[in-house]
N, C-alpha and C positions, 0 to 999 in steps of 0.2 A: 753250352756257353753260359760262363755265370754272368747274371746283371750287377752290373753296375750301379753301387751306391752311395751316391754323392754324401748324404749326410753321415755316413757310419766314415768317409773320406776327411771329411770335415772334421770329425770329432777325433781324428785321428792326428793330424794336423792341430787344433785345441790342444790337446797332449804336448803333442811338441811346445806349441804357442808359450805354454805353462813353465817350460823347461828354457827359453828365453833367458839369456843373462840378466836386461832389464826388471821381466816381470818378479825373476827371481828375488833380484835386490831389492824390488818396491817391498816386497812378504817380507824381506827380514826388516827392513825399514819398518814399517807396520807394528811389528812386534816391538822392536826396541820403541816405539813411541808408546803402545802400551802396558809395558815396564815402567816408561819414565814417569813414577809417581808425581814429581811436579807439573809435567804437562797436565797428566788427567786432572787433577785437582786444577789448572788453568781452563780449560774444559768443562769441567765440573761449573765453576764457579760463571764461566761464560754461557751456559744453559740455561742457568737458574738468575742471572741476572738479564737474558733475554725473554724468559718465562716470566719473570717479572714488569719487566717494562712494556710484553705485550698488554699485562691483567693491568698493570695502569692507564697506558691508551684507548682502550674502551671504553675506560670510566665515564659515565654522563658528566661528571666534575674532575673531570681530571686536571693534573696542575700542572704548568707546563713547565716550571723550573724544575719541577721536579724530573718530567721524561729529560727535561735536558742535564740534569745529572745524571740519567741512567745510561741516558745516551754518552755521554762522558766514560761513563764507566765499562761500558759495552767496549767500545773504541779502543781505552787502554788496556784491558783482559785482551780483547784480540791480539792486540800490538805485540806482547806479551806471550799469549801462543805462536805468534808468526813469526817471532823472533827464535823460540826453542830454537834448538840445534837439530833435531830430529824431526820436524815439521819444518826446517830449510831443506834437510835432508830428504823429505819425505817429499814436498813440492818440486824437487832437477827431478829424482828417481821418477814421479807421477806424469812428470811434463814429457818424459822421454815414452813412456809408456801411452801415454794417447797418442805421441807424434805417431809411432807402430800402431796400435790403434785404425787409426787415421790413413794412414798406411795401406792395411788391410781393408778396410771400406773403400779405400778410392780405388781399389784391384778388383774387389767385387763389384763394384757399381760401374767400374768398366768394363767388365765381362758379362754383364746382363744388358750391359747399350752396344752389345755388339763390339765391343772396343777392342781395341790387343791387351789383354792385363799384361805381359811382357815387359810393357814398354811406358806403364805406369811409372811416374816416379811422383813423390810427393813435394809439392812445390814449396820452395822457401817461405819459411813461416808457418807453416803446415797446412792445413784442409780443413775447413769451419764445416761440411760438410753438405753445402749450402752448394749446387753446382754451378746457382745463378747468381752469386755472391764472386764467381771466381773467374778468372783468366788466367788460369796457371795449365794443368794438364790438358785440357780442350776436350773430356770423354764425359 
């Protein structure tokens, strides 16, 4: 009789996981965002101007019109990457992917408390993953 191996189970399942339509879509999402040379330059530009405003916070003399321009500036670069089209695209595709995620964790976390994973389903709004944060599934 051959044993039984959950994790070689698991990772077999993973496989699958991978082959998901959503997880799918988020990879080609991914890619098209880095193609999109104006994001990464949006990006770019939002690293080095948060890389900046940390090394001026520090400063024993730091001046604070000045973080408050950089903060300014931080704000509108963001606004600006979170408006791209492929980073709205890339946020539904990512949102739906943790909701599965999420999903997946509250089925394992109910089959290790003894629970029915069966009969898991994931509670409107999704799962913070917090069990004492929630009143939705009861496992």
């Amino acid at each position: 009789m051959e044993k039984f191996d959950i994790i070689q189970e698991f990772k077999l399942l993973a496989v699958k996981l991978q082959q998901d339509d959503r997880v799918v879509y988020l990879e080609q999402v991914k890619k098209k965002m880095d193609m999109d040379q104006e994001l990464q330059d949006l990006i770019g530009k939002f690293n080095l101007a948060q890389y900046n405003y940390r090394i001026e916070a520090v400063k024993e003399d730091k001046d604070d019109a000045k973080l408050e321009e950089m903060n300014k500036e931080l704000i509108a670069v963001y606004s600006d990457i979170m408006a791209n089209e492929f980073m709205i695209e890339y946020n539904e595709c990512k949102t739906e992917v943790d909701k599965l995620t999420q999903h997946i964790q509250a089925i394992i976390t109910s089959a290790l408390n003894g629970g029915n994973p069966m009969l898991v389903e994931l509670p409107e709004g999704g799962c913070s993953g917090s069990c004492s944060s929630c009143s939705g599934c009861g496992n």
